[in-house]
ChimeraX commands (.cxc) that place a marker at each C-alpha (Angstrom):
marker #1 position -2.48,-4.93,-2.29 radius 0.5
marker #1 position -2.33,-8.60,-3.97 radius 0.5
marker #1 position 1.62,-8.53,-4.03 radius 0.5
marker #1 position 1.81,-7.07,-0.93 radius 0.5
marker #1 position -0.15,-10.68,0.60 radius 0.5
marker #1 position 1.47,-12.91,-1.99 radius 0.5
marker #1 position 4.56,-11.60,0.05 radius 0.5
marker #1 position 3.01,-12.59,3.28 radius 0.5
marker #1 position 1.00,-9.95,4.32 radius 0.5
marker #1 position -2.20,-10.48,5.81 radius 0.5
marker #1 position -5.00,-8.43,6.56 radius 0.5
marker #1 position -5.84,-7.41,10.49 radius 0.5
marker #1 position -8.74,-5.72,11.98 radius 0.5
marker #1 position -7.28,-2.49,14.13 radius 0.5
marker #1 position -10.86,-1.36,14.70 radius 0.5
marker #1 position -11.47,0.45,11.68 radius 0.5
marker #1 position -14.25,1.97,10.08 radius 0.5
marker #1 position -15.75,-0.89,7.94 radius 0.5
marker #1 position -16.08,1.74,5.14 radius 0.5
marker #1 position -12.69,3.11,5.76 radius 0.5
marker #1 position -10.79,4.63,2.56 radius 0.5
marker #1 position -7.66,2.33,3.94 radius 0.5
marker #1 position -6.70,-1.03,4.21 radius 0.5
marker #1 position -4.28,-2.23,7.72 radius 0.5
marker #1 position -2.14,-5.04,7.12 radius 0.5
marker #1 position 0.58,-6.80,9.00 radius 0.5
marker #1 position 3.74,-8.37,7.72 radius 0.5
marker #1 position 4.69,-11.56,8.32 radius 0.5
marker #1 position 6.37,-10.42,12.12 radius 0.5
marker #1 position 3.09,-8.55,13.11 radius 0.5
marker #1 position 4.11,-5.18,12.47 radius 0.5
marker #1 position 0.80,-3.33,11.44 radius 0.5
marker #1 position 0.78,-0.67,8.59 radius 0.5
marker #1 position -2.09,1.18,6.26 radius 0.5
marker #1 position -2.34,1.05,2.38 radius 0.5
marker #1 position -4.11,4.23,0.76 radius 0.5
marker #1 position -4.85,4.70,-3.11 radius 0.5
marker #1 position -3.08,7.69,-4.30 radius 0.5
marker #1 position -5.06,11.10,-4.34 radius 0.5
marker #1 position -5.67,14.08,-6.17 radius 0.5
marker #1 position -3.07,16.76,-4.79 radius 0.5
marker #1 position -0.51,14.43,-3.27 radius 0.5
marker #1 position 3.00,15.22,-4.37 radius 0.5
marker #1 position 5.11,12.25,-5.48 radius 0.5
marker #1 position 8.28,11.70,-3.60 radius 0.5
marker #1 position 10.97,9.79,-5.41 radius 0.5
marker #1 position 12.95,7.53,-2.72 radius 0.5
marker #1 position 16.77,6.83,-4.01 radius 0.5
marker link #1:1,2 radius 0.2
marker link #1:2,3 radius 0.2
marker link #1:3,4 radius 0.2
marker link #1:4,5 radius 0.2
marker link #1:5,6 radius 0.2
marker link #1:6,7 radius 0.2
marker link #1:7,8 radius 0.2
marker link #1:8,9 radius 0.2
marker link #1:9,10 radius 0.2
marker link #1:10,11 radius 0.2
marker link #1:11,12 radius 0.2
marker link #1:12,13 radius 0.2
marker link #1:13,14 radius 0.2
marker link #1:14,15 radius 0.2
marker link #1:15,16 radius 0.2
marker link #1:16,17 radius 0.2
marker link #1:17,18 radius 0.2
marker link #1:18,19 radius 0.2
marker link #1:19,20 radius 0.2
marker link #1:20,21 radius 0.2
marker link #1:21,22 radius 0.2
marker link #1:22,23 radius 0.2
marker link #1:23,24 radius 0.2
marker link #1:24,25 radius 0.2
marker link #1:25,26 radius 0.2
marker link #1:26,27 radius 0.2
marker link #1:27,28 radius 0.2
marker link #1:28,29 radius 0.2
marker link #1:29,30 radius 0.2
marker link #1:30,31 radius 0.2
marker link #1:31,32 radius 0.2
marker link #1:32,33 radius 0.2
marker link #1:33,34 radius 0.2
marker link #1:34,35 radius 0.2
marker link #1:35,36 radius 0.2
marker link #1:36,37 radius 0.2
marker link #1:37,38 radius 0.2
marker link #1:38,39 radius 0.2
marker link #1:39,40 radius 0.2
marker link #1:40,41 radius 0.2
marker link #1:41,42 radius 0.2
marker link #1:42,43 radius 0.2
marker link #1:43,44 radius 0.2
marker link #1:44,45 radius 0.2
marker link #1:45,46 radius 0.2
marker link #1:46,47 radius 0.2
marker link #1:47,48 radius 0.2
view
């Protein structure tokens, strides 16, 4: 989550659970998205 504000992320309040297992950021034009640690189970998908 570090590089993901050195890039110019920033952290925004989307009413979510203050012990929520997620974190929502924005990038730097607003657009809002959710950063989960991985979990047992989860298959990994290789993008090209």
């Amino acid at each position: 989550m570090a590089r993901l504000i050195a890039l110019g992320a920033r952290r925004i309040d989307v009413g979510q659970p203050v012990d929520a297992d997620w974190v929502v950021l924005a990038d730097p034009e607003g657009n809002a998205f959710c950063v989960l640690a991985p979990q047992t189970g989860w298959a990994q998908t290789v993008m090209p």
